[in-house]
C-alpha positions as CSV (number, residue, x, y, z in Angstrom):
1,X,-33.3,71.3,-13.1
2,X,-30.9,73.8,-14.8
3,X,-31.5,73.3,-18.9
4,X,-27.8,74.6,-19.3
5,X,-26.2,72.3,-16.5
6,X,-23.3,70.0,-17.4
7,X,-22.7,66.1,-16.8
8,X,-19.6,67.0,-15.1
9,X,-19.2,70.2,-12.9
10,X,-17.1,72.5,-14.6
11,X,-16.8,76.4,-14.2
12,X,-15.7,79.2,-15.9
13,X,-12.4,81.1,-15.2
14,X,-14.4,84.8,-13.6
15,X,-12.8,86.9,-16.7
16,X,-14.3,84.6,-19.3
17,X,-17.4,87.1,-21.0
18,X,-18.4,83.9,-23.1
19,X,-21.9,82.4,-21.5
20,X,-23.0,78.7,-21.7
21,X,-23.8,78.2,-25.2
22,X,-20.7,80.4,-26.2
23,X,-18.6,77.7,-24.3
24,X,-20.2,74.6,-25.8
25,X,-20.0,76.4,-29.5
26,X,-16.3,76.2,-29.2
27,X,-16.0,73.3,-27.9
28,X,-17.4,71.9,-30.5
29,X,-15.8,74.0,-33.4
30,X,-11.9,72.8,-31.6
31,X,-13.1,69.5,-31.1
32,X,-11.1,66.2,-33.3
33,X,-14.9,64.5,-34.5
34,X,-15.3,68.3,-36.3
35,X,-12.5,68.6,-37.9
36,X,-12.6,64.9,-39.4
37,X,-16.1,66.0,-41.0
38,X,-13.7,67.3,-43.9
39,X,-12.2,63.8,-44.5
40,X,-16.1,62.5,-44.4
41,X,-18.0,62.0,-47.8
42,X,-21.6,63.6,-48.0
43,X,-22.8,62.5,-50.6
44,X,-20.0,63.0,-53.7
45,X,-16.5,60.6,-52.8
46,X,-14.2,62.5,-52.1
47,X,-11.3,63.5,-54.1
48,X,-13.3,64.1,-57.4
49,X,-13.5,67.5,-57.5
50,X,-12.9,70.1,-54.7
51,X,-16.2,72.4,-55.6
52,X,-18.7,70.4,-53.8
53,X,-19.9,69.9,-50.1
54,X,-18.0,67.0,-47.9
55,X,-19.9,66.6,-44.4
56,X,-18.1,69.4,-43.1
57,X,-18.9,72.2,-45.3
58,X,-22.5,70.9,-44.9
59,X,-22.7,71.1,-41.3
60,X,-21.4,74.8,-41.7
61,X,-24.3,75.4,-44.0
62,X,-26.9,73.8,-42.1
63,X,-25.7,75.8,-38.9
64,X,-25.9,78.8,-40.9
65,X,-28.9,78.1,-42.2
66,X,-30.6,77.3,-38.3
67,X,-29.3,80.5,-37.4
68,X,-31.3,82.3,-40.1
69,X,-34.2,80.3,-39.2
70,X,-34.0,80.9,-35.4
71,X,-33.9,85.1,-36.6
72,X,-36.6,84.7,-38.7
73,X,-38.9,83.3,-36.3
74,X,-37.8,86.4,-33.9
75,X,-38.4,88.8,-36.1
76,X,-41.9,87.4,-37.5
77,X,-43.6,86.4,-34.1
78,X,-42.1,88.6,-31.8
79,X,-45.3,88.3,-29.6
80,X,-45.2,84.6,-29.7
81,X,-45.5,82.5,-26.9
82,X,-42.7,80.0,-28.0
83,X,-40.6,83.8,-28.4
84,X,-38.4,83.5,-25.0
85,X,-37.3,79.9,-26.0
86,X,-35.8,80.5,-29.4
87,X,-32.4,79.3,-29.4
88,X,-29.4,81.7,-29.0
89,X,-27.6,81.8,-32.2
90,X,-24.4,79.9,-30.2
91,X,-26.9,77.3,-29.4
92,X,-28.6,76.5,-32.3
93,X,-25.4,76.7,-34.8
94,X,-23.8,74.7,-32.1
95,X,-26.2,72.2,-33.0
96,X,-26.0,72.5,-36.9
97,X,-22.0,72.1,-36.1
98,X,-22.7,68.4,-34.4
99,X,-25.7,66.9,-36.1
100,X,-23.8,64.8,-38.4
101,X,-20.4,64.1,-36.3
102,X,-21.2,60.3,-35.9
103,X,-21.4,59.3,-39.3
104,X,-18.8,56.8,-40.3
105,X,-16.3,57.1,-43.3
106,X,-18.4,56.6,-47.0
107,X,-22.1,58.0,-45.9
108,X,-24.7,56.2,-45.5
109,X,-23.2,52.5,-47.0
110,X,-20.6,53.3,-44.4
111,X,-23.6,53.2,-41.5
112,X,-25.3,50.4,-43.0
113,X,-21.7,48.4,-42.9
114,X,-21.2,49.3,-39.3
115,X,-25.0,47.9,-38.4
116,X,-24.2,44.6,-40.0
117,X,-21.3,44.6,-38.3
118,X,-22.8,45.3,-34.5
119,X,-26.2,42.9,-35.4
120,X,-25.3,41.0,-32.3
121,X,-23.6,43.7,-30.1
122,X,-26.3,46.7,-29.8
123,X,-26.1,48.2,-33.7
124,X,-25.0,51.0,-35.2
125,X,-26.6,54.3,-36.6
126,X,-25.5,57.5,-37.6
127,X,-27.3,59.7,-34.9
128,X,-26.6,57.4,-32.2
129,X,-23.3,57.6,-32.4
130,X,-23.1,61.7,-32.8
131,X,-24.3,61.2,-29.5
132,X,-22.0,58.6,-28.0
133,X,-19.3,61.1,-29.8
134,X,-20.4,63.9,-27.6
135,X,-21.2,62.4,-24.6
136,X,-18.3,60.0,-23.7
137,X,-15.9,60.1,-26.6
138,X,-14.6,63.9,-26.8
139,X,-11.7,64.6,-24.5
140,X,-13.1,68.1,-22.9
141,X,-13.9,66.3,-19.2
142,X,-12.5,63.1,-17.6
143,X,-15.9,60.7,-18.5
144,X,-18.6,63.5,-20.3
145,X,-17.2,64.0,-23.5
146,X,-17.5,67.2,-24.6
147,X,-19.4,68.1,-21.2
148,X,-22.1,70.1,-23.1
149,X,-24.8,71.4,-21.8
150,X,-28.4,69.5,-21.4
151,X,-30.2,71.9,-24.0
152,X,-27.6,71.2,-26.7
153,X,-27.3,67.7,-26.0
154,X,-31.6,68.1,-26.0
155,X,-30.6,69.6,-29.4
156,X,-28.7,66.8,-30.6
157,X,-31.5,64.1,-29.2
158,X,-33.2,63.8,-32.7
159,X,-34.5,60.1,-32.4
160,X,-35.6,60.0,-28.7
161,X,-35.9,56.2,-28.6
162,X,-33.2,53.5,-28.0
163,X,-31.7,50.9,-30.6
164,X,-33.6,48.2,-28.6
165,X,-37.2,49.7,-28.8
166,X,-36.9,51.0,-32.8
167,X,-35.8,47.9,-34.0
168,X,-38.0,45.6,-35.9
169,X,-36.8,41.7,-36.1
170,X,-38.3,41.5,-39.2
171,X,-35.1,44.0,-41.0
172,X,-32.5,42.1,-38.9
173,X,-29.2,42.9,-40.5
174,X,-27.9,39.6,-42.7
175,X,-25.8,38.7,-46.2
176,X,-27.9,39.0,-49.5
177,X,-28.7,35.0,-49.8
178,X,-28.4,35.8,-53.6
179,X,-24.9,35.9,-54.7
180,X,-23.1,32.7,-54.3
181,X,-19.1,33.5,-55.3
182,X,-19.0,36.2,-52.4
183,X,-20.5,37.6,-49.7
184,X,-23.0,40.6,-49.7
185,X,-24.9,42.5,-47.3
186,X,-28.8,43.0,-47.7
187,X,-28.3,46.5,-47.9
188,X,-31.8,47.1,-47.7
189,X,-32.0,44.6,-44.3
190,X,-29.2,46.3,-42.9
191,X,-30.4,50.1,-42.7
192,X,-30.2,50.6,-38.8
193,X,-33.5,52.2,-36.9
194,X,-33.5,55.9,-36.2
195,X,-32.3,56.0,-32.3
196,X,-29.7,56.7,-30.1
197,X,-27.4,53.5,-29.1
198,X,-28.4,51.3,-25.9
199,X,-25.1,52.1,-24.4
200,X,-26.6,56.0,-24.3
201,X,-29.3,55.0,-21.9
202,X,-27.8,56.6,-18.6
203,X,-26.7,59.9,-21.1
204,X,-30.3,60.1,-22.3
205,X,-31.9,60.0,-18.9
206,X,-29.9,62.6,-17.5
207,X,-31.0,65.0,-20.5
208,X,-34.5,64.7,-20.1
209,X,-34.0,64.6,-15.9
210,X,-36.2,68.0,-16.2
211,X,-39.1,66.6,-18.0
212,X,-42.5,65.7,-16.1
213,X,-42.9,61.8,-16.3
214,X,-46.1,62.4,-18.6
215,X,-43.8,64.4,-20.7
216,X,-41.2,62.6,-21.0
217,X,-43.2,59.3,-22.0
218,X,-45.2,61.1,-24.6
219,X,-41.5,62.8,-25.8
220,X,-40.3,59.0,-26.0
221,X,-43.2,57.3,-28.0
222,X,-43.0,55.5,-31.4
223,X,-45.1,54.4,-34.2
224,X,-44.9,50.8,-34.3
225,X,-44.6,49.4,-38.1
226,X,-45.3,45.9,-39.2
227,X,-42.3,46.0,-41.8
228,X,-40.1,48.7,-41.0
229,X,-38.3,49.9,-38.2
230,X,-40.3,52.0,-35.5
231,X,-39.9,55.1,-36.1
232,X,-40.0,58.0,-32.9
233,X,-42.6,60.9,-33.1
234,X,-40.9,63.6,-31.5
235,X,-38.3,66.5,-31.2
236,X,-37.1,69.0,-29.1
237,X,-38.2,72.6,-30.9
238,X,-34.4,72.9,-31.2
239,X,-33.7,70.3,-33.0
240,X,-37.2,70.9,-35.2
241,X,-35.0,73.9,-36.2
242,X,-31.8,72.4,-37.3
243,X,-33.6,69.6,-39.2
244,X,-35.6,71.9,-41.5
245,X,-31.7,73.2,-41.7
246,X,-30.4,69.9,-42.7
247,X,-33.8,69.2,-45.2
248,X,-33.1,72.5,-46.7
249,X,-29.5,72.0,-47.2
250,X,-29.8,68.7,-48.9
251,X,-32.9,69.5,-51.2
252,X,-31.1,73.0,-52.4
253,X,-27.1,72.9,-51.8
254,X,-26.2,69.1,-52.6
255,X,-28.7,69.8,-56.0
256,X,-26.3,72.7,-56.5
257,X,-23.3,70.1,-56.5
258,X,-24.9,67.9,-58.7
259,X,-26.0,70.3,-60.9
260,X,-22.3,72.1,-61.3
261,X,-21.0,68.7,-62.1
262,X,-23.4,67.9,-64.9
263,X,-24.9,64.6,-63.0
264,X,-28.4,66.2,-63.9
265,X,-29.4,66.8,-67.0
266,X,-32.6,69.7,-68.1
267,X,-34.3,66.9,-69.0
268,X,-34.2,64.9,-65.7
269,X,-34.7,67.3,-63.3
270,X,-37.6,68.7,-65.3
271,X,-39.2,64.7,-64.9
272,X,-38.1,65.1,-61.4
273,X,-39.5,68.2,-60.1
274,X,-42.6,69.4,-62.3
275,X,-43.8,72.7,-62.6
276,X,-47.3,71.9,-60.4
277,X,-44.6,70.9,-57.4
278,X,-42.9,74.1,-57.4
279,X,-45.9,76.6,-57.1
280,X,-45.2,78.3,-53.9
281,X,-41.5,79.0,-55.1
282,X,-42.9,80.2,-58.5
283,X,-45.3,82.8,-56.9
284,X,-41.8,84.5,-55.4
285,X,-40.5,84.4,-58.8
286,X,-43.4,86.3,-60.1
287,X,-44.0,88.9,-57.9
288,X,-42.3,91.2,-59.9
289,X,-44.3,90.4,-63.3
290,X,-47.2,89.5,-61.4
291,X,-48.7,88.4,-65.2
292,X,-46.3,86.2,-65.7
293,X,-47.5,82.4,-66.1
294,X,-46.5,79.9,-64.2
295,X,-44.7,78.0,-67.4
296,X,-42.6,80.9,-67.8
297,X,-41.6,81.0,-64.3
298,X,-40.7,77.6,-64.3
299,X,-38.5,78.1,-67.9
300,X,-36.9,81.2,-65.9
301,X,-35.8,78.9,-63.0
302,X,-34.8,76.0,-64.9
303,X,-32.7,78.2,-67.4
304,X,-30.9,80.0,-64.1
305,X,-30.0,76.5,-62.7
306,X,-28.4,75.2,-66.0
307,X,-26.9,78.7,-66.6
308,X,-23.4,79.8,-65.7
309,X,-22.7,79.4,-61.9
310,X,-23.6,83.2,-61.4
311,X,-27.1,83.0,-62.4
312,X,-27.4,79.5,-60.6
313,X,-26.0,80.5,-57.4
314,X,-28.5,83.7,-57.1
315,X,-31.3,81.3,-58.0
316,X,-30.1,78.6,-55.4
317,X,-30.2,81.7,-52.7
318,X,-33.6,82.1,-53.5
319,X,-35.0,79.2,-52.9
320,X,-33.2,78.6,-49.8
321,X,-34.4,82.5,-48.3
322,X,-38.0,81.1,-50.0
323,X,-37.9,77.8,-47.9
324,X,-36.4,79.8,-44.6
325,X,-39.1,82.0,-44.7
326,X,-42.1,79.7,-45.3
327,X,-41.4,77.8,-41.9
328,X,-43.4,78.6,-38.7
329,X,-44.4,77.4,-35.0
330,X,-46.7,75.2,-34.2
331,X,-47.4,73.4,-30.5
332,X,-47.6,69.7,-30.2
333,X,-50.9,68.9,-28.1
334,X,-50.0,67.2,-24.4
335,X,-46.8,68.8,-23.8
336,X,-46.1,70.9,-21.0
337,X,-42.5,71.9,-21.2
338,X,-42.1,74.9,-24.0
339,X,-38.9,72.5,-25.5
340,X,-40.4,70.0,-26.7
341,X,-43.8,71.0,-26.8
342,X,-42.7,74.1,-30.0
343,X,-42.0,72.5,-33.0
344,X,-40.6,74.2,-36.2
345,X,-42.4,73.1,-39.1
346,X,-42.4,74.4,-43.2
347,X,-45.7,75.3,-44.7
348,X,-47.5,72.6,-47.1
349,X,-46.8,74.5,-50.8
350,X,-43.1,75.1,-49.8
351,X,-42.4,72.0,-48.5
352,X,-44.0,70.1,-51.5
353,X,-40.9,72.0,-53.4
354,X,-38.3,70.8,-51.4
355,X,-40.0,67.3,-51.3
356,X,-39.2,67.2,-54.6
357,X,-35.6,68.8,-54.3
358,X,-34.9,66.1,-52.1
359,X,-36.2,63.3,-54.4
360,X,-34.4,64.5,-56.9
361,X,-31.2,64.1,-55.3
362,X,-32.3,60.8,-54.0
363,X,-32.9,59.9,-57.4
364,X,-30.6,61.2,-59.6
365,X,-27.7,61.5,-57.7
366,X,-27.6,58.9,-54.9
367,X,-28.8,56.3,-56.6
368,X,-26.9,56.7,-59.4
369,X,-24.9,53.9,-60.1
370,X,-21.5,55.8,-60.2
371,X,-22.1,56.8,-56.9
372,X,-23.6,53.4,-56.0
373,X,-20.8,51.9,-57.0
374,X,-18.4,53.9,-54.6
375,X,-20.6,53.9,-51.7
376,X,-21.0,49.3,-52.4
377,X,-17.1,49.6,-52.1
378,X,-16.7,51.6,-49.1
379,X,-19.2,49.5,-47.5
380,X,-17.0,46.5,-48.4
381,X,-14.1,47.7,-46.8
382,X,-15.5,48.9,-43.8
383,X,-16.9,45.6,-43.2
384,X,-13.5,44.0,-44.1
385,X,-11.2,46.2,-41.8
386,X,-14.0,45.4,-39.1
387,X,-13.9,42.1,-39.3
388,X,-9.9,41.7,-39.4
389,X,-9.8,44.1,-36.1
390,X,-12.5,42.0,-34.3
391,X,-10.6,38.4,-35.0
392,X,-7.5,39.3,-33.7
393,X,-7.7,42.6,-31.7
394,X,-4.1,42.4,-30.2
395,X,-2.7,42.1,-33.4
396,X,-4.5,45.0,-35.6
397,X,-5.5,47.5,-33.0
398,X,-3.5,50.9,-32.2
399,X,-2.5,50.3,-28.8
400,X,-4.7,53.0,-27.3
401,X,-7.2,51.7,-29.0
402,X,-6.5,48.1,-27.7
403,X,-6.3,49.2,-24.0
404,X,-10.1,50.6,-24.1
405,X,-10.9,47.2,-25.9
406,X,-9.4,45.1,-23.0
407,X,-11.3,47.7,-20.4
408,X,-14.4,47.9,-22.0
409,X,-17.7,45.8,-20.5
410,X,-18.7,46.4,-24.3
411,X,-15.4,45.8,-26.9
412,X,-17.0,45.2,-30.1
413,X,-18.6,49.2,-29.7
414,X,-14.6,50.1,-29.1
415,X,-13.7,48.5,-32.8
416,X,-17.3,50.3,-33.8
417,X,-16.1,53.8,-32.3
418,X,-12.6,53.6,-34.3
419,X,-13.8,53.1,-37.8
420,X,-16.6,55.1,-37.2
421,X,-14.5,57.9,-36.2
422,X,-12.5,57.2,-39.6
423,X,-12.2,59.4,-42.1
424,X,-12.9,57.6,-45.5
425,X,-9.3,58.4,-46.4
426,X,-7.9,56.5,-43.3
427,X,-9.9,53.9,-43.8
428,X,-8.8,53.4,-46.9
429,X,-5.5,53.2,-46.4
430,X,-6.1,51.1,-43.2
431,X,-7.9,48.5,-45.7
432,X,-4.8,48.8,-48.3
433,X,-2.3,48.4,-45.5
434,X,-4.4,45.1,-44.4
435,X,-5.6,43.6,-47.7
436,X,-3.1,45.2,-50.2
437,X,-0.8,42.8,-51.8
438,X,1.8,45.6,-51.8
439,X,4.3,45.2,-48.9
440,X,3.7,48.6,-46.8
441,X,5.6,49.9,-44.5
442,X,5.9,49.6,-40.6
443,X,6.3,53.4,-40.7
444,X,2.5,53.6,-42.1
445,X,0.6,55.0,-39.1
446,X,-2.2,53.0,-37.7
């Protein structure tokens, strides 16, 4: 079977030059669930400053980023094996463009909300729904979505295991049975598995149609855990490439944010990230005063990051072309296709740096509780306009909206699709125009 067939049949006008991936990289660059990524917090709320990355300008990056990853590879192992199935650059920043379409308004809170929401109706979870986005909620076909090709919707695959098989009853979603005065979700109970959605089954069986049945139920396999979720093993080599993008975007440019803003003092990150976890990046730095010590390398990098944004950004470029250039390919044992069986992986010294890039952000920015607090609210109302939608549908739906609720063999994922495809500034002001003691307006639109 044809790794570039569609869902639908669809072909080209005979004077379009563009070729497969060419078509599914504008789809997705014209599509509505792109252009809402700029109303979609990454990890800053929106609306505090206008320097720093929304989910938009991060999914440019991380494209961008892939891309340089997928040349890199080309140029450093052009006798490679895995060679002839390196993305083409359409493909793999098409890829970059959609890995992050189906998260819901306020980040992650925003996901956990939705999960609490769907406990009894199939979940929620950020991946999932990209998924559900592009293969049934996109208007390019009559019932495919977007109608993109198997290899990018391969690409898109990055938990290869449904809702029903990740999730562990022991993290059901429920309220925090501590507070008494009002109602809180366990966050912590609440955080969805990593999988596509149940409702995806029929999408996901079509894109691996290609693979051997040995492949395909080593491609599917998970690590049970006693506590936790179950987590999937595998990727397509694709997808291995745009999530070394997405690591190294969040370990380098959302530091960059938090570092412009002053959420990060010298003090911090230097608790944060040590100078014996940033070795392989120091070498780079040296290998002009190859003398130098690695304390003096580490002053030199710490004083560029809390210089002026001139001497910051050239710093943050080099760790990023550092990190792109320490990756490689290696072949996961027992596959026979070349897609899944290539993985892109970052060697160990550079990627114990942007481990502790990452944690730092985690840290120091996420779980700070100024941006706690934000991401606790948005939470809140997404489980508020939610809840108000599903108890009187008729009432508080758009009507479009309301028809596919009264068709659907599934209407709570209808209510689920519409907030999730929310940007956080419409849902706020659907929450205002619901719980807002102000009057409003019937000319507000819904």
């Amino acid at each position: 079977m044809d790794w570039y067939a569609r869902r639908e049949s669809w072909n080209k006008q005979a004077e379009d030059a563009r070729d497969e991936t060419d078509i599914d990289y504008a789809r997705i660059v014209h599509s509505a669930s792109f252009r809402r990524l700029q109303g979609k917090t990454q990890i800053l709320n929106l609306g505090d400053s206008d320097f720093y990355r929304t989910r938009l300008t991060h999914s440019l990056e991380v494209a961008q980023i892939a891309g340089g990853l997928a040349k890199q590879f080309a140029r450093d192992y052009p006798d490679h094996p895995a060679r002839p199935h390196l993305p083409e650059l359409s493909l793999i920043q098409t890829i970059g463009f959609c890995h992050d379409l189906g998260h819901p308004p306020f980040g992650h809170g925003g996901e956990v909300a939705l999960n609490y929401c769907m406990r009894d109706h199939g979940g929620f979870e950020g991946n999932g729904q990209t998924l559900r986005v592009l293969a049934r909620l996109e208007k390019f076909s009559d019932r495919a979505g977007a109608n993109l090709t198997r290899r990018t919707m391969l690409g898109i695959l990055k938990y290869p295991v449904p809702y029903a098989r990740a999730f562990n009853p022991a993290q059901t979603p429920r309220l925090d049975p501590g507070p008494t005065a009002i109602s809180i979700i366990d966050r912590a109970a609440s955080k969805p598995p990593k999988c596509y959605l149940d409702s995806e089954a029929d999408v996901v069986d079509w894109i691996l149609a290609p693979l051997a049945p040995g492949d395909r139920d080593r491609f599917c396999a998970i690590a049970r855990q006693p506590d936790r979720h179950h987590k999937s093993l595998h990727k397509s080599f694709d997808c291995s490439i745009m999530d070394l993008a997405d690591d190294i975007g969040f370990g380098v440019h959302d530091l960059e944010d938090a570092l412009a803003l002053d959420l990060i003092t010298e003090a911090q990150f230097r608790q944060a990230v040590p100078v014996g976890q940033c070795a392989s990046f120091l070498e780079t730095l040296k290998s002009r005063n190859p003398e130098e010590p690695d304390a003096t390398a580490y002053d030199r990098m710490i004083g560029a990051l809390f210089g002026d944004s001139h001497t910051r950004k050239r710093m943050v470029g080099r760790m990023v072309r550092h990190l792109l250039t320490a990756c490689r390919i290696d072949r996961r044992d027992g596959f026979d296709e070349p897609l899944i069986a290539w993985r892109a992986v970052m060697a160990d010294g550079p990627a114990t740096f942007l481990k502790a890039l990452q944690g730092a952000v985690r840290d120091l920015v996420i779980l700070n509780p100024a941006v706690q607090h934000l991401e606790f609210k948005g939470q809140r109302m997404v489980v508020s306009v939610f809840e108000a939608f599903a108890s009187e549908p008729k009432s508080f739906l758009p009507g479009h909206t309301y028809d596919l609720y009264r068709q659907a063999d599934q209407p709570m994922r209808v209510i689920c699709d519409h907030i999730a495809g929310m940007t956080d500034g419409f849902l706020l002001k659907t929450y205002d125009r619901l719980f807002s003691p102000r009057m409003g307006s019937v000319f507000d639109r819904l």
